[in-house]
PDB file of the backbone (N, CA, C, O) and the ligand in Angstrom, with CONECT records:
HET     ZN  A 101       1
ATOM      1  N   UNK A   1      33.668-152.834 213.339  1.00  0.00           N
ATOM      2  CA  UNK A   1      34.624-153.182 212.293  1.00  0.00           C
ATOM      3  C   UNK A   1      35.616-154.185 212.870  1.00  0.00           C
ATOM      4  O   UNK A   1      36.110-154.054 213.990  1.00  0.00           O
ATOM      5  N   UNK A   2      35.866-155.143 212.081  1.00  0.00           N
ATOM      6  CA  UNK A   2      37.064-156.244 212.497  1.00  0.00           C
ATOM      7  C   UNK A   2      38.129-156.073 211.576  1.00  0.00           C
ATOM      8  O   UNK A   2      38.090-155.444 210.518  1.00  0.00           O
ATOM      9  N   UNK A   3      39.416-156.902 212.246  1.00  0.00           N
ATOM     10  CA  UNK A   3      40.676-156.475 211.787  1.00  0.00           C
ATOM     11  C   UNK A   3      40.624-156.747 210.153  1.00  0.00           C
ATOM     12  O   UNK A   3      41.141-155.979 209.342  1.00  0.00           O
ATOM     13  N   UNK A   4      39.964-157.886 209.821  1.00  0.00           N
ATOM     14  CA  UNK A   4      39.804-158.181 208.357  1.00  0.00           C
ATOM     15  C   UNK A   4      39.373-156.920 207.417  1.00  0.00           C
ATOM     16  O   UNK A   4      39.798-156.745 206.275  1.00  0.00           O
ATOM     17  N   UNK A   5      38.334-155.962 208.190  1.00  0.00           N
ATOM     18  CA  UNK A   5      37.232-154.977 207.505  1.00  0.00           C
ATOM     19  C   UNK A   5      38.378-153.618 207.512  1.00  0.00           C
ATOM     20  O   UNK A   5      38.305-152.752 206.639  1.00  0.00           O
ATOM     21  N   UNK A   6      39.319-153.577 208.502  1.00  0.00           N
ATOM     22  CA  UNK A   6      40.439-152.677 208.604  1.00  0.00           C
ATOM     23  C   UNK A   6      41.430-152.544 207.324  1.00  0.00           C
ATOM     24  O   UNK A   6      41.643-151.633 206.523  1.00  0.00           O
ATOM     25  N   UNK A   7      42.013-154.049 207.511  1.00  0.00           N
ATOM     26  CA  UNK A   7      43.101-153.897 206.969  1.00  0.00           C
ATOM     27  C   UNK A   7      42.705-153.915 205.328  1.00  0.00           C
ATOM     28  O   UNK A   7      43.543-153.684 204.456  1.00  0.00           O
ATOM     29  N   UNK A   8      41.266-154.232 205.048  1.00  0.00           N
ATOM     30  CA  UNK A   8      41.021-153.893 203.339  1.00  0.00           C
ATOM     31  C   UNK A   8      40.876-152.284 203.259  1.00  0.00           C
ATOM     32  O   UNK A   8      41.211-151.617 202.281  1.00  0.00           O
ATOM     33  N   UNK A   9      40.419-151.864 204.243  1.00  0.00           N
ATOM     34  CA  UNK A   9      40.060-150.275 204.031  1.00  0.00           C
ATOM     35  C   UNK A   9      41.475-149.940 204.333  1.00  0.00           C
ATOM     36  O   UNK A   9      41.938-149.197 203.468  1.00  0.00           O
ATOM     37  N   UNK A  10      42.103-150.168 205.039  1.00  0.00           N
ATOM     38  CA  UNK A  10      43.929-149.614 205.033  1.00  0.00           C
ATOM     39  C   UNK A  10      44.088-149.690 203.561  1.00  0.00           C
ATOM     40  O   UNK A  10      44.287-148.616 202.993  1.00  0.00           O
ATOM     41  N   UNK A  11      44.035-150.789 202.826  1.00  0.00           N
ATOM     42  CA  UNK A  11      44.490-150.538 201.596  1.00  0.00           C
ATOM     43  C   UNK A  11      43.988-150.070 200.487  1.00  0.00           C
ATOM     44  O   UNK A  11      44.675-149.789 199.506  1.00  0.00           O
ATOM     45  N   UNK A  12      42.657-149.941 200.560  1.00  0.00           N
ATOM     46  CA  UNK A  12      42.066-149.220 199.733  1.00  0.00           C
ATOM     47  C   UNK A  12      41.657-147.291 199.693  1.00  0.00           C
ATOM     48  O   UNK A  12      41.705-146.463 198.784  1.00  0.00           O
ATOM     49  N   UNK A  13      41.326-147.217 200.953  1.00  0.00           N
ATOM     50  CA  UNK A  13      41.609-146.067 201.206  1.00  0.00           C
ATOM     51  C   UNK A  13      42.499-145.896 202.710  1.00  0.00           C
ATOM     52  O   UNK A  13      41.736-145.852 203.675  1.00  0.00           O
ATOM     53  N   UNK A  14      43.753-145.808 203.012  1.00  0.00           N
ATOM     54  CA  UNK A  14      44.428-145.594 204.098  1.00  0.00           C
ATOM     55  C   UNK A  14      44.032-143.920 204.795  1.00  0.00           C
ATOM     56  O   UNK A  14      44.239-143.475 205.924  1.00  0.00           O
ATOM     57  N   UNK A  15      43.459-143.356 203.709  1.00  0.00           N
ATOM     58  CA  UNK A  15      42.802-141.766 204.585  1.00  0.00           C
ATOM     59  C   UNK A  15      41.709-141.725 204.920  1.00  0.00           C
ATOM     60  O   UNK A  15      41.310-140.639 205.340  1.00  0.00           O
ATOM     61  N   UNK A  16      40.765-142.870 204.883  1.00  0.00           N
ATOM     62  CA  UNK A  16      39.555-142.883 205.616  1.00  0.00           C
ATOM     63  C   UNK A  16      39.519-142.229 206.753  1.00  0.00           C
ATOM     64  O   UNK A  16      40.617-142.191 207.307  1.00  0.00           O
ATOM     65  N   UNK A  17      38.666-141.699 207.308  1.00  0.00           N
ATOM     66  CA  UNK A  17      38.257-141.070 208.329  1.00  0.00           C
ATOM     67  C   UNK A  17      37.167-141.543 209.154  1.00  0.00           C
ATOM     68  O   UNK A  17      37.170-141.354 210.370  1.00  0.00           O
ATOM     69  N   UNK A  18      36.006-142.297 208.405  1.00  0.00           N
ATOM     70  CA  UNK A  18      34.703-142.670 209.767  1.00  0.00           C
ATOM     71  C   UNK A  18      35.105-143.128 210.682  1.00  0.00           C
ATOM     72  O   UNK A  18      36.292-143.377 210.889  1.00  0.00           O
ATOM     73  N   UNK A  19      34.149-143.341 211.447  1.00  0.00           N
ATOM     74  CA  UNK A  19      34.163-143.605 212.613  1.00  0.00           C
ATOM     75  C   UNK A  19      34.671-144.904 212.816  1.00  0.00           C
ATOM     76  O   UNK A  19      35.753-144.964 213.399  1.00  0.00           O
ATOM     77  N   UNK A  20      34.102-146.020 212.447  1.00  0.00           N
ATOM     78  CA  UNK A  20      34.603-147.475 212.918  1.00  0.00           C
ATOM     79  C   UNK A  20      35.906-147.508 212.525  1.00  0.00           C
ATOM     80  O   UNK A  20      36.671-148.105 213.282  1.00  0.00           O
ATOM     81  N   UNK A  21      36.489-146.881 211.249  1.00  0.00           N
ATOM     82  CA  UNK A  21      37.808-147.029 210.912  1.00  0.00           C
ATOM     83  C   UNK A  21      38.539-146.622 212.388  1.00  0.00           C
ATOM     84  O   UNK A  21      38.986-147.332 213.289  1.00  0.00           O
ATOM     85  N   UNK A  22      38.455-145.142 212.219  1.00  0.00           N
ATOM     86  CA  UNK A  22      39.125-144.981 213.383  1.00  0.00           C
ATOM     87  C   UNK A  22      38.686-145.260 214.740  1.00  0.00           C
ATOM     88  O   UNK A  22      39.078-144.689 215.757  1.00  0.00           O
ATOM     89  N   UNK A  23      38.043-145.966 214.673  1.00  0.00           N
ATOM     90  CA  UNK A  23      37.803-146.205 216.537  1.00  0.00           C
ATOM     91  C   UNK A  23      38.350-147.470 216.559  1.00  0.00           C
ATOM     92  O   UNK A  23      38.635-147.807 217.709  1.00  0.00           O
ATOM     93  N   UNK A  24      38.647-148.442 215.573  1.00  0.00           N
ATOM     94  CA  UNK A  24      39.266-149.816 215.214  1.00  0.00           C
ATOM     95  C   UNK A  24      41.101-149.786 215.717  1.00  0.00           C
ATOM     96  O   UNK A  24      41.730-150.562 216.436  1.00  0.00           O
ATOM     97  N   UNK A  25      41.619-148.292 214.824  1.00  0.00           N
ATOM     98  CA  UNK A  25      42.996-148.187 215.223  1.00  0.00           C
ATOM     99  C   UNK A  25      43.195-148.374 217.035  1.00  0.00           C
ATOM    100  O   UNK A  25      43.950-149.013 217.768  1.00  0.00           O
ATOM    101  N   UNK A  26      41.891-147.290 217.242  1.00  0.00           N
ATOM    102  CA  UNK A  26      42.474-146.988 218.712  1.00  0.00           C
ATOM    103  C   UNK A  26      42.610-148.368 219.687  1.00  0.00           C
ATOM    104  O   UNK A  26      43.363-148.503 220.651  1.00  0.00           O
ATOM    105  N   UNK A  27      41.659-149.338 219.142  1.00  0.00           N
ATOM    106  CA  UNK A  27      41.455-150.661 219.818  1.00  0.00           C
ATOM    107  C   UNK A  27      42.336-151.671 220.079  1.00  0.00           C
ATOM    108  O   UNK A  27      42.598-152.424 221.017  1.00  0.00           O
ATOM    109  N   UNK A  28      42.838-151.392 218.609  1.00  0.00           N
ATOM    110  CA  UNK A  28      43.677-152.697 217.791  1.00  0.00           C
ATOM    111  C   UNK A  28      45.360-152.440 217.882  1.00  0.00           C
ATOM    112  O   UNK A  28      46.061-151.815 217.085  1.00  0.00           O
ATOM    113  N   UNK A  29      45.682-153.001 218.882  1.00  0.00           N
ATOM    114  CA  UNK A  29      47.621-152.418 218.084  1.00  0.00           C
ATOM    115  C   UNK A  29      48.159-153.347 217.512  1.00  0.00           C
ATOM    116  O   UNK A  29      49.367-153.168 217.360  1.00  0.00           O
ATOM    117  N   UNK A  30      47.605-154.680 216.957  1.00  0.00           N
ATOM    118  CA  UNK A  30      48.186-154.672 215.685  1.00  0.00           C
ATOM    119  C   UNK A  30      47.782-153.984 214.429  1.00  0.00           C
ATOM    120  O   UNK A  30      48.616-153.872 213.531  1.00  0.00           O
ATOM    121  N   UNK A  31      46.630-153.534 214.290  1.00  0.00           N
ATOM    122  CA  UNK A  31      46.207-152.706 213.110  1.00  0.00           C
ATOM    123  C   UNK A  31      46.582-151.550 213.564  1.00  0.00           C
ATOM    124  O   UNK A  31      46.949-150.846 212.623  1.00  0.00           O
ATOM    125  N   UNK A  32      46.673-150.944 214.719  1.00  0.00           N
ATOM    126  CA  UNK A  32      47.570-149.189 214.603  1.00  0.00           C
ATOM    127  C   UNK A  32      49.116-149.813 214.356  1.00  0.00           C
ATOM    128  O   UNK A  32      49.714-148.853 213.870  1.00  0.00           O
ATOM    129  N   UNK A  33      49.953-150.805 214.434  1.00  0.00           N
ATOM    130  CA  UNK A  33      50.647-151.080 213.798  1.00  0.00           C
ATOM    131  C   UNK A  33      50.930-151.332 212.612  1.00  0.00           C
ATOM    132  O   UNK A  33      52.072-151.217 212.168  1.00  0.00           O
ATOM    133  N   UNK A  34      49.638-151.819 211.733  1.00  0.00           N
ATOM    134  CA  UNK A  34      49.634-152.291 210.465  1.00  0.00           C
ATOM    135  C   UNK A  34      49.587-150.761 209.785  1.00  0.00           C
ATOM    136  O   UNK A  34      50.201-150.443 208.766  1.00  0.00           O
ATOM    137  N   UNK A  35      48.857-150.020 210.453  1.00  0.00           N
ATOM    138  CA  UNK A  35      47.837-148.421 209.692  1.00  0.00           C
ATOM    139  C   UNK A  35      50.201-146.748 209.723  1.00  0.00           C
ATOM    140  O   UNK A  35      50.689-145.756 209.183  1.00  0.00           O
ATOM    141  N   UNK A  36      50.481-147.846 210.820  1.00  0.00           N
ATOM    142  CA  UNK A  36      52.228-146.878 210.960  1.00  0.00           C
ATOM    143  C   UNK A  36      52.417-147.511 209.889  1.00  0.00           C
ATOM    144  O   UNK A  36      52.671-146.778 208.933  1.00  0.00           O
ATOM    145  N   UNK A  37      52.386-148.773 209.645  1.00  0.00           N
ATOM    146  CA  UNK A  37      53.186-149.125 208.020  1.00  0.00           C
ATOM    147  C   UNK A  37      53.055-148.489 206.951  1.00  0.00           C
ATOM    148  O   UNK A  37      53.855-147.881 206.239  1.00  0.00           O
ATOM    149  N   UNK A  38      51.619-148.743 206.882  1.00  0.00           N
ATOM    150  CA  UNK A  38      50.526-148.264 205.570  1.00  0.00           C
ATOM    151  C   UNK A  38      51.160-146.677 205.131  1.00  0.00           C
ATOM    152  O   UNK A  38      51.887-146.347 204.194  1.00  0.00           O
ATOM    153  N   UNK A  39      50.577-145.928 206.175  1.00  0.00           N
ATOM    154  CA  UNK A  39      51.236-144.169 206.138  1.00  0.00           C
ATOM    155  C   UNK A  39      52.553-143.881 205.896  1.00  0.00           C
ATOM    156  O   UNK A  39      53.073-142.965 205.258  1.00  0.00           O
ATOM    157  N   UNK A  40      53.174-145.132 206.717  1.00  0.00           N
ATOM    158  CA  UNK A  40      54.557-144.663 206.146  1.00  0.00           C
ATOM    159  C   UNK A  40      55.022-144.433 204.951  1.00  0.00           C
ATOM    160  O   UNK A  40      55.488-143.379 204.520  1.00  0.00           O
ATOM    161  N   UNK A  41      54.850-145.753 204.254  1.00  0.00           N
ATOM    162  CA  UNK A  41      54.324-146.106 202.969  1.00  0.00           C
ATOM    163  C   UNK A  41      53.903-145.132 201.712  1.00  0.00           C
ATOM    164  O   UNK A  41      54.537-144.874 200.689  1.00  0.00           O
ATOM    165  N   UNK A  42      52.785-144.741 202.092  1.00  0.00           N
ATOM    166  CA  UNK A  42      51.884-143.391 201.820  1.00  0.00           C
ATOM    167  C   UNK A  42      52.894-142.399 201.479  1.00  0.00           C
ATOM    168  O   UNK A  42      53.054-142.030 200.315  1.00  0.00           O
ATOM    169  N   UNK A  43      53.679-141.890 202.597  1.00  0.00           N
ATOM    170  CA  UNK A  43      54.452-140.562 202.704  1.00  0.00           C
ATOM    171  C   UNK A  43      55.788-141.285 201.807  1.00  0.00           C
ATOM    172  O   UNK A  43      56.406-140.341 201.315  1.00  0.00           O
ATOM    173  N   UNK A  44      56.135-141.974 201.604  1.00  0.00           N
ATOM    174  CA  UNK A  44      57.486-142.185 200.792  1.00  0.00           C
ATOM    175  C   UNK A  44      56.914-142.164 199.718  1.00  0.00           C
ATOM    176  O   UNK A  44      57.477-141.723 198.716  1.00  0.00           O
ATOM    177  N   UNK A  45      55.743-142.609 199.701  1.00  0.00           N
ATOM    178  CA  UNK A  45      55.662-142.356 197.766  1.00  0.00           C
ATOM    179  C   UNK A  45      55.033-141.551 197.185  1.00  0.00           C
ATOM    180  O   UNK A  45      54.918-141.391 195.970  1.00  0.00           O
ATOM    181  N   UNK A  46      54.335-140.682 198.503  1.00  0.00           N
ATOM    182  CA  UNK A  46      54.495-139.179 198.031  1.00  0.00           C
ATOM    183  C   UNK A  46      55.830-138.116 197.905  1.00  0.00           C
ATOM    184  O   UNK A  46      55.972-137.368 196.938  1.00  0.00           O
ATOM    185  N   UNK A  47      56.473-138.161 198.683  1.00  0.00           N
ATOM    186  CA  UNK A  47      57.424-137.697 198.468  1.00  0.00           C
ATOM    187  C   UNK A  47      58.202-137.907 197.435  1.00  0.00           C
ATOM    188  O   UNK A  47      58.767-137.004 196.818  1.00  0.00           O
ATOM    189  N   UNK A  48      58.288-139.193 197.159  1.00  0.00           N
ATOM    190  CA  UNK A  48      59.033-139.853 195.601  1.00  0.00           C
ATOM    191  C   UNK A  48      58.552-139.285 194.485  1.00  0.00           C
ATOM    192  O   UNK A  48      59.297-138.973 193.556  1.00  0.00           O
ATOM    193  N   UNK A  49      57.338-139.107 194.468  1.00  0.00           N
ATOM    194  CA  UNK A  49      56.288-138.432 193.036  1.00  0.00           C
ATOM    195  C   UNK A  49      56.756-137.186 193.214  1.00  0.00           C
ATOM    196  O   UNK A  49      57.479-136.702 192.343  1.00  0.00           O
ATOM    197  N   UNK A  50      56.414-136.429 194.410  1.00  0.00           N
ATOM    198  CA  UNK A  50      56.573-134.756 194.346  1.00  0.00           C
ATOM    199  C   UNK A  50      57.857-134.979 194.188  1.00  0.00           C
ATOM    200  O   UNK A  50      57.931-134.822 192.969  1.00  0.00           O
ATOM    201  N   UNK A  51      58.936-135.235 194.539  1.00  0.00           N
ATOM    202  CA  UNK A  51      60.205-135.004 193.675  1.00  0.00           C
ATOM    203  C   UNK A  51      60.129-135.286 192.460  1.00  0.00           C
ATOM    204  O   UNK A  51      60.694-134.389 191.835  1.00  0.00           O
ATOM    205  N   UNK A  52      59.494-136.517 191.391  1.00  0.00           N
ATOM    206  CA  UNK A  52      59.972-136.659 190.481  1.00  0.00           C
ATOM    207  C   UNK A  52      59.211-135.766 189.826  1.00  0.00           C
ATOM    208  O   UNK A  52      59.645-135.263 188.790  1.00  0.00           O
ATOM    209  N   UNK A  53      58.105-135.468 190.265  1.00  0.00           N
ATOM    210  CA  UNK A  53      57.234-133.968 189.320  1.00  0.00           C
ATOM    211  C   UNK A  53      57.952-132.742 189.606  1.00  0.00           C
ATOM    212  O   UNK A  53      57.841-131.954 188.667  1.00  0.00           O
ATOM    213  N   UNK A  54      58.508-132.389 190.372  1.00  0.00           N
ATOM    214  CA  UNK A  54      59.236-131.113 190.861  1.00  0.00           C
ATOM    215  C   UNK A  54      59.951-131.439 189.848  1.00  0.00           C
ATOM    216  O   UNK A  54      59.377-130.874 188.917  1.00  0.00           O
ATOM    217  N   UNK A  55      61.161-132.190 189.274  1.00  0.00           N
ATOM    218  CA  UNK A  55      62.372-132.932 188.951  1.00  0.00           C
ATOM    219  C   UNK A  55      61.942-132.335 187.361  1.00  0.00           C
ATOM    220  O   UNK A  55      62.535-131.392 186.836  1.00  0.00           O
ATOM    221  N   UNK A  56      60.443-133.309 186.522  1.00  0.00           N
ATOM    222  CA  UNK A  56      60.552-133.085 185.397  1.00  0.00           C
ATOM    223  C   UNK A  56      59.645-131.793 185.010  1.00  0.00           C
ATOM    224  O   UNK A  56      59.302-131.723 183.830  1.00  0.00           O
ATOM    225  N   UNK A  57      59.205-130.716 185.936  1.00  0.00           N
ATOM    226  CA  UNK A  57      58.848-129.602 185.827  1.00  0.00           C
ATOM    227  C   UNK A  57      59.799-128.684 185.416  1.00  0.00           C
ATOM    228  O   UNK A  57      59.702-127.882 184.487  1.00  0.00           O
ATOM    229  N   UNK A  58      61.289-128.964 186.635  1.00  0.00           N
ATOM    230  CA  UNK A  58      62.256-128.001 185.898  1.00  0.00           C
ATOM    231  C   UNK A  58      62.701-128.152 184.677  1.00  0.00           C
ATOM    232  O   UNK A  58      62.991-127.269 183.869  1.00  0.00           O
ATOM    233  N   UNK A  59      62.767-129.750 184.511  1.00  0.00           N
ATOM    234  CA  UNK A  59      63.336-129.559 183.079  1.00  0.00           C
ATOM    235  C   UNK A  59      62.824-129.724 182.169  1.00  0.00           C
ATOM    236  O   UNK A  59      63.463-130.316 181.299  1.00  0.00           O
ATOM    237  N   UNK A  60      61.654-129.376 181.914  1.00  0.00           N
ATOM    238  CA  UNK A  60      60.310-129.466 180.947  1.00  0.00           C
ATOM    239  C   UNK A  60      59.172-128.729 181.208  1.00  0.00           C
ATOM    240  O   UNK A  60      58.084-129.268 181.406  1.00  0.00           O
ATOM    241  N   UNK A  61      59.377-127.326 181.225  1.00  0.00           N
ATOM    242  CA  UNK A  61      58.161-126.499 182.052  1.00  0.00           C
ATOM    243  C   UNK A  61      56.524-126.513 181.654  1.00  0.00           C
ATOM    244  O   UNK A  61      55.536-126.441 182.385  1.00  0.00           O
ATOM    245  N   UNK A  62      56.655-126.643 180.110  1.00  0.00           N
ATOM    246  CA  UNK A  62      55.605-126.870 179.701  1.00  0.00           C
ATOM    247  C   UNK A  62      54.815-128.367 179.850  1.00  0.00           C
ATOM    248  O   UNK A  62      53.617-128.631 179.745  1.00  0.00           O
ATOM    249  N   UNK A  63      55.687-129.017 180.064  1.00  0.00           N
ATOM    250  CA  UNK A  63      54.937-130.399 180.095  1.00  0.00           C
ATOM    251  C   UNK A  63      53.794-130.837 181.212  1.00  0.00           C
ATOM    252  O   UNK A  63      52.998-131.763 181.058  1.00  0.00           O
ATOM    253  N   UNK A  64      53.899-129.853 182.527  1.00  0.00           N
ATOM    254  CA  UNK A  64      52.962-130.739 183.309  1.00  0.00           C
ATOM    255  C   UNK A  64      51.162-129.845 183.313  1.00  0.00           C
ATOM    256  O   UNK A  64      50.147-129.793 184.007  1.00  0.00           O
ATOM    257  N   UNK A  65      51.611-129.402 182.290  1.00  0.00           N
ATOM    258  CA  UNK A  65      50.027-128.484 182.480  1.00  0.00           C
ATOM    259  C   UNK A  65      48.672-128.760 182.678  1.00  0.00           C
ATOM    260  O   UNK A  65      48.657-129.983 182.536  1.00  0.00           O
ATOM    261  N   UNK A  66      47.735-128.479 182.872  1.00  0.00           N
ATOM    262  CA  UNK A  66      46.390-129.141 183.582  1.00  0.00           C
ATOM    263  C   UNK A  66      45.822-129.656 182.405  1.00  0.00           C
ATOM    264  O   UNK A  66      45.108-130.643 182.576  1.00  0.00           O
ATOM    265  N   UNK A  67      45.925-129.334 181.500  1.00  0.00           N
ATOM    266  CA  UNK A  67      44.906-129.864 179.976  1.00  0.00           C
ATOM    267  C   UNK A  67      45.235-131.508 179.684  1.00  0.00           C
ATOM    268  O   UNK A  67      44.479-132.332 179.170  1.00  0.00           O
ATOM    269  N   UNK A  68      46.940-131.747 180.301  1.00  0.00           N
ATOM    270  CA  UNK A  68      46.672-133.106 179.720  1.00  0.00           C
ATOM    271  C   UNK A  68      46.098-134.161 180.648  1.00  0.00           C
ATOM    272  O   UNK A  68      45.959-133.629 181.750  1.00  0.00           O
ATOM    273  N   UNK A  69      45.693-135.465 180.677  1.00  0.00           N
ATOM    274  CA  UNK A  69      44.892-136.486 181.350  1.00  0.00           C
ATOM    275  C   UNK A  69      45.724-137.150 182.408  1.00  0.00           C
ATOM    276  O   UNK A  69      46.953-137.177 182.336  1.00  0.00           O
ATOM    277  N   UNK A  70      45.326-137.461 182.979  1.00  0.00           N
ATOM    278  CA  UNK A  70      45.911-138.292 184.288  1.00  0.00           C
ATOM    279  C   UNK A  70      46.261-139.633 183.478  1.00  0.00           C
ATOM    280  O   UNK A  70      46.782-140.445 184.242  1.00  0.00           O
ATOM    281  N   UNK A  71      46.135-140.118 182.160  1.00  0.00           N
ATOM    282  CA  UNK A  71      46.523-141.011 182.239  1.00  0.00           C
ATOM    283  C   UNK A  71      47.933-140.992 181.026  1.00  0.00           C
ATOM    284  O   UNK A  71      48.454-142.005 180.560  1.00  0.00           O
ATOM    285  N   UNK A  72      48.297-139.656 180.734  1.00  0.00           N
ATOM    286  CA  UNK A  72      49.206-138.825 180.315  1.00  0.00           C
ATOM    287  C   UNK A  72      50.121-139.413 181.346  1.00  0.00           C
ATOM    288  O   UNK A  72      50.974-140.298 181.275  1.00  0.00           O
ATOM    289  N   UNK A  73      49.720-138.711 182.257  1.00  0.00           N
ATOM    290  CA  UNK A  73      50.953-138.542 183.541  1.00  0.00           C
ATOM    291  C   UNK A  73      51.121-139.804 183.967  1.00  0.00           C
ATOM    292  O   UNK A  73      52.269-140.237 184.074  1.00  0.00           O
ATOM    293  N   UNK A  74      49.847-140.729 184.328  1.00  0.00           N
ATOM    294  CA  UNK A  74      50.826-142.082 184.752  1.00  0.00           C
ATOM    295  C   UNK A  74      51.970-142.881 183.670  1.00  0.00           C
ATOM    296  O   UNK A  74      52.906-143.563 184.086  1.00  0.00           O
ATOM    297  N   UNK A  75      51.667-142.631 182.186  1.00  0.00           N
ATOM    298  CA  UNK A  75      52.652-143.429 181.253  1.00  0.00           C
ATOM    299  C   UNK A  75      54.015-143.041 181.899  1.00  0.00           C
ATOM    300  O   UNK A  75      54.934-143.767 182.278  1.00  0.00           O
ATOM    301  N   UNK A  76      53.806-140.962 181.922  1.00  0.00           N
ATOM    302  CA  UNK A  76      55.519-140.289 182.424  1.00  0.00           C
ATOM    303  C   UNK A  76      55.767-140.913 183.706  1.00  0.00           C
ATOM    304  O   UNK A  76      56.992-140.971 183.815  1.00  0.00           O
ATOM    305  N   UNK A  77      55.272-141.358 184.627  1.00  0.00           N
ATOM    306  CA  UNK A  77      55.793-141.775 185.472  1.00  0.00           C
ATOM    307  C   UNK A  77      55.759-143.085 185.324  1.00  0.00           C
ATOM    308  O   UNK A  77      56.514-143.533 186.188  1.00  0.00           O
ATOM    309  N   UNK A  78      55.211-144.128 184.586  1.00  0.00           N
ATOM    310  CA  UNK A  78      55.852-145.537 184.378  1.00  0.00           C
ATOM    311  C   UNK A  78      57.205-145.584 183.758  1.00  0.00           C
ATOM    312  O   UNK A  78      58.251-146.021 184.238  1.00  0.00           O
ATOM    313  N   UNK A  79      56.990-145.082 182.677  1.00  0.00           N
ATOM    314  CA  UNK A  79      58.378-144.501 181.751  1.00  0.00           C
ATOM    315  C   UNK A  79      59.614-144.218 182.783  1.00  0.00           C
ATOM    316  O   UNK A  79      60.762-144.641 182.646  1.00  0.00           O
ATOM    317  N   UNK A  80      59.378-143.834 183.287  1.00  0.00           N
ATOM    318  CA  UNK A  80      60.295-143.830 184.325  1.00  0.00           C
ATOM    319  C   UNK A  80      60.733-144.777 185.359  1.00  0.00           C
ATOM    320  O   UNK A  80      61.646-144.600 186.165  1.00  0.00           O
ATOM    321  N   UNK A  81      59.868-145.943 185.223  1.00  0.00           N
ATOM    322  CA  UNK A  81      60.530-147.185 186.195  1.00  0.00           C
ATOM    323  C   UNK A  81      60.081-146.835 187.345  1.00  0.00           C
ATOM    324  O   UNK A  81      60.350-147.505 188.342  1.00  0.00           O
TER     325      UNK A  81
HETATM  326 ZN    ZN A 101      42.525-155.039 214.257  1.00  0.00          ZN2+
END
Protein backbone atom coordinates (compact mmCIF):
# COMPACT_ATOMS: atom_id res chain seq x y z
CA UNK A 1 0.00 0.00 0.00
CA UNK A 2 1.28 3.62 -0.80
CA UNK A 3 0.68 6.81 0.95
CA UNK A 4 -1.91 7.77 -1.84
CA UNK A 5 -3.84 4.10 -1.20
CA UNK A 6 -3.65 5.18 2.75
CA UNK A 7 -4.75 8.34 2.93
CA UNK A 8 -8.13 7.42 0.65
CA UNK A 9 -8.77 4.50 3.01
CA UNK A 10 -8.09 7.05 6.08
CA UNK A 11 -10.97 8.73 4.72
CA UNK A 12 -13.17 6.43 3.74
CA UNK A 13 -12.92 4.01 6.27
CA UNK A 14 -10.40 5.42 9.13
CA UNK A 15 -11.31 1.89 11.19
CA UNK A 16 -9.93 -0.33 8.73
CA UNK A 17 -8.04 -2.94 10.11
CA UNK A 18 -6.12 -5.22 7.22
CA UNK A 19 -3.12 -5.74 7.03
CA UNK A 20 -1.46 -3.30 4.46
CA UNK A 21 -3.50 -0.55 6.11
CA UNK A 22 -1.93 -1.13 9.15
CA UNK A 23 1.46 -2.18 8.36
CA UNK A 24 1.51 1.27 6.13
CA UNK A 25 0.92 3.38 9.56
CA UNK A 26 3.76 1.56 11.16
CA UNK A 27 6.10 2.54 8.12
CA UNK A 28 4.93 5.88 7.31
CA UNK A 29 5.09 8.85 9.94
CA UNK A 30 3.65 11.05 7.88
CA UNK A 31 0.55 8.91 7.45
CA UNK A 32 0.69 7.75 11.33
CA UNK A 33 0.60 11.44 11.49
CA UNK A 34 -2.08 11.99 9.02
CA UNK A 35 -4.18 8.57 10.64
CA UNK A 36 -3.56 10.99 14.77
CA UNK A 37 -5.50 13.62 12.79
CA UNK A 38 -8.09 11.51 11.15
CA UNK A 39 -9.03 9.70 14.82
CA UNK A 40 -8.85 12.64 16.41
CA UNK A 41 -11.30 13.92 14.27
CA UNK A 42 -13.34 10.69 14.54
CA UNK A 43 -13.53 11.01 18.44
CA UNK A 44 -14.75 14.75 18.46
CA UNK A 45 -17.51 14.01 16.37
CA UNK A 46 -18.39 11.26 18.15
CA UNK A 47 -18.52 12.71 21.12
CA UNK A 48 -20.43 15.80 19.62
CA UNK A 49 -23.33 13.33 18.32
CA UNK A 50 -23.42 11.25 21.64
CA UNK A 51 -23.97 14.46 23.40
CA UNK A 52 -26.36 15.86 21.10
CA UNK A 53 -28.40 12.40 21.16
CA UNK A 54 -27.99 12.11 24.94
CA UNK A 55 -29.13 16.05 24.87
CA UNK A 56 -32.39 15.41 22.65
CA UNK A 57 -33.23 12.02 24.39
CA UNK A 58 -33.74 13.86 27.63
CA UNK A 59 -35.82 16.19 26.28
CA UNK A 60 -37.84 14.14 23.94
CA UNK A 61 -37.86 10.53 25.22
CA UNK A 62 -39.91 9.17 22.75
CA UNK A 63 -38.28 10.50 19.81
CA UNK A 64 -35.15 8.43 19.32
CA UNK A 65 -36.72 4.98 19.04
CA UNK A 66 -35.45 2.18 16.72
CA UNK A 67 -38.55 2.14 14.25
CA UNK A 68 -37.64 5.41 12.78
CA UNK A 69 -34.90 5.51 9.66
CA UNK A 70 -31.51 6.71 9.76
CA UNK A 71 -32.46 9.14 7.48
CA UNK A 72 -35.05 10.50 10.15
CA UNK A 73 -32.14 11.07 12.33
CA UNK A 74 -29.74 12.68 9.94
CA UNK A 75 -32.54 15.63 9.00
CA UNK A 76 -32.57 15.96 13.39
CA UNK A 77 -29.20 16.36 13.32
CA UNK A 78 -28.87 18.72 10.21
CA UNK A 79 -31.71 20.73 11.72
CA UNK A 80 -29.55 21.37 14.10
CA UNK A 81 -26.60 23.02 12.26
ZN1 LIG B 1 2.47 6.99 3.84
Amino acid sequence: MNCKEFRHQLLTDPYGDDAPFLEHVHLCPECTHAAKQALGFEQKLRAALTAELASTACREPGRLDSTRSPSALRRAIGARG
